[in-house]
C-alpha positions in Angstrom: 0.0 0.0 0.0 1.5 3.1 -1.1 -1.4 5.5 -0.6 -4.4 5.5 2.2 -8.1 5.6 1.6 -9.6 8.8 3.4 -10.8 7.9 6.6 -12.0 8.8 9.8 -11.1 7.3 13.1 -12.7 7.9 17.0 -9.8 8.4 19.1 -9.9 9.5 22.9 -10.7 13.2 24.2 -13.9 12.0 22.1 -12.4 13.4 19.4 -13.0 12.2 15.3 -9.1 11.7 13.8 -9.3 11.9 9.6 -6.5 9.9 7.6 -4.8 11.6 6.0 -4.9 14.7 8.3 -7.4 17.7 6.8 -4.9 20.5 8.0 -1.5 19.8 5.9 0.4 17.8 8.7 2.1 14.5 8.4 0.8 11.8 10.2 2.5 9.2 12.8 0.4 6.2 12.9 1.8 3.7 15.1 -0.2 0.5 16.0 0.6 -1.7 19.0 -0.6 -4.4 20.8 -2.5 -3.7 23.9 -2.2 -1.2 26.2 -0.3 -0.8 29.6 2.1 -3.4 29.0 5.2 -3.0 29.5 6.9 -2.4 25.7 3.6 -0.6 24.7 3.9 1.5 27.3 7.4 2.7 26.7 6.6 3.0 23.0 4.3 5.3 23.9 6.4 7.6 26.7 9.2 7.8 23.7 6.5 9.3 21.7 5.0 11.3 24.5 8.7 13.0 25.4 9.6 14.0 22.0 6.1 15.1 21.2 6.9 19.4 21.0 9.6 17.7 18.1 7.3 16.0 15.9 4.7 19.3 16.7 7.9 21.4 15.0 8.2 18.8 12.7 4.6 19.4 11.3 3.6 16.1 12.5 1.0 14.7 14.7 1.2 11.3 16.3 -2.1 9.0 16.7 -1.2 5.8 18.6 -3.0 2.5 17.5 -4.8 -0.4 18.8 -7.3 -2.7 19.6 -8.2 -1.7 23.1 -11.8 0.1 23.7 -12.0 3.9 24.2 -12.2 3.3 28.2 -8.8 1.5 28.4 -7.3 3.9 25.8 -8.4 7.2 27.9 -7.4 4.8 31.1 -4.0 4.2 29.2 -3.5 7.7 27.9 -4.2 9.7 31.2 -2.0 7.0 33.3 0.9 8.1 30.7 -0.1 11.1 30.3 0.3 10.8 26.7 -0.3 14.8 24.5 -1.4 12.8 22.0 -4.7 10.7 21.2 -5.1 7.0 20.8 -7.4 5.3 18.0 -9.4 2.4 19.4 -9.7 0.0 16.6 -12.2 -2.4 18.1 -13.3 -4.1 15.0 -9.8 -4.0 13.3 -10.6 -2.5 10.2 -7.7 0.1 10.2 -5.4 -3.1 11.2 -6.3 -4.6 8.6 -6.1 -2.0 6.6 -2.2 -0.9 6.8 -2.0 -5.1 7.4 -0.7 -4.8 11.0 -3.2 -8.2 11.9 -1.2 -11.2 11.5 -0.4 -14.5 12.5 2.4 -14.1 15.7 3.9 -16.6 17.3 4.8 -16.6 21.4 6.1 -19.8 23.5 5.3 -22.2 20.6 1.6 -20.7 20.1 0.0 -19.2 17.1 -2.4 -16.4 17.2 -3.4 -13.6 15.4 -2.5 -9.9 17.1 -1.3 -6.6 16.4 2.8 -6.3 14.6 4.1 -3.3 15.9 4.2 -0.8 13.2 4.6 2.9 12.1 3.9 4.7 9.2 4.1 8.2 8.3 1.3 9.4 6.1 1.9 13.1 4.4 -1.7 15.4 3.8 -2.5 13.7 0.4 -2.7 10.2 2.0 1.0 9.0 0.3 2.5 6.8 2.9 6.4 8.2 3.1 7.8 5.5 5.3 6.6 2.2 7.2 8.2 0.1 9.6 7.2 -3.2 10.8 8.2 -5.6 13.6 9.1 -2.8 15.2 11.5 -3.0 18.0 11.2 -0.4 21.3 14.5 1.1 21.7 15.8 3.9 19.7 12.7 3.6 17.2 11.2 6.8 18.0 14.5 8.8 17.4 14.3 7.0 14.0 11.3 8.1 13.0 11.8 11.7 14.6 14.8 11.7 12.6 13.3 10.8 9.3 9.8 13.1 9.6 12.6 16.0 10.6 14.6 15.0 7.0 11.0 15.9 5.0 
């Protein structure tokens, strides 16, 4: 996928999020697996403490997952996190960006969310993806890269 279909997402602060974003900013669309645990949660705090850079940067960040809107306002409060969550209950923008696949833990199968971020531009092109995304230093990376636009 190269380019996104217009869409719009409810995200906490009961706000409605549009993909790509109606006011000219990039886009930081990172999914992850489930809230307050413990890598998603760190993924998150990177985000929330380099969150004036990606402002300066033109760039807002919308975090991802499958969680309901209670545990995402739960999650985002706890964190304190400037930016808003999208709760993707029926998966559709998972599926989407193909983030829902088949994992494997302890010698189980089952399907969940591959940690992944994209960064979308204001005509819905999709600059830059990363998938299987690992915690450390990823942030900086992608700081780094919406910075270079």
């Amino acid at each position: 996928m190269n380019k996104v279909q217009p869409t719009t997402c409810q995200a906490t602060s009961n706000l409605e999020v549009s993909i790509p974003d109606t006011q000219g900013r990039n886009i930081i669309l990172y999914f992850y697996p489930k809230d307050a645990t413990p890598g998603c949660t760190t993924e998150g705090q990177n985000f929330r403490d380099n969150h004036q850079a990606f402002l300066d940067a033109n760039t807002v960040v919308y975090g991802v997952s499958k969680d309901d809107m209670a545990k995402h306002e739960k999650f985002k409060t706890k964190q304190a996190f400037p930016f808003e969550l999208i709760a993707d209950v029926d998966g559709d923008l998972c599926e989407a960006f193909g983030v829902w696949q088949l994992k494997k833990f302890m010698g189980k199968e089952y399907m969940g969310i591959v940690r992944s971020t994209f960064i979308i531009d204001a005509d819905g092109n999709i600059l830059k993806s990363w998938d299987k995304v690992r915690v450390k230093d990823h942030v900086q990376e992608v700081l780094q890269t919406v910075q270079a636009l």
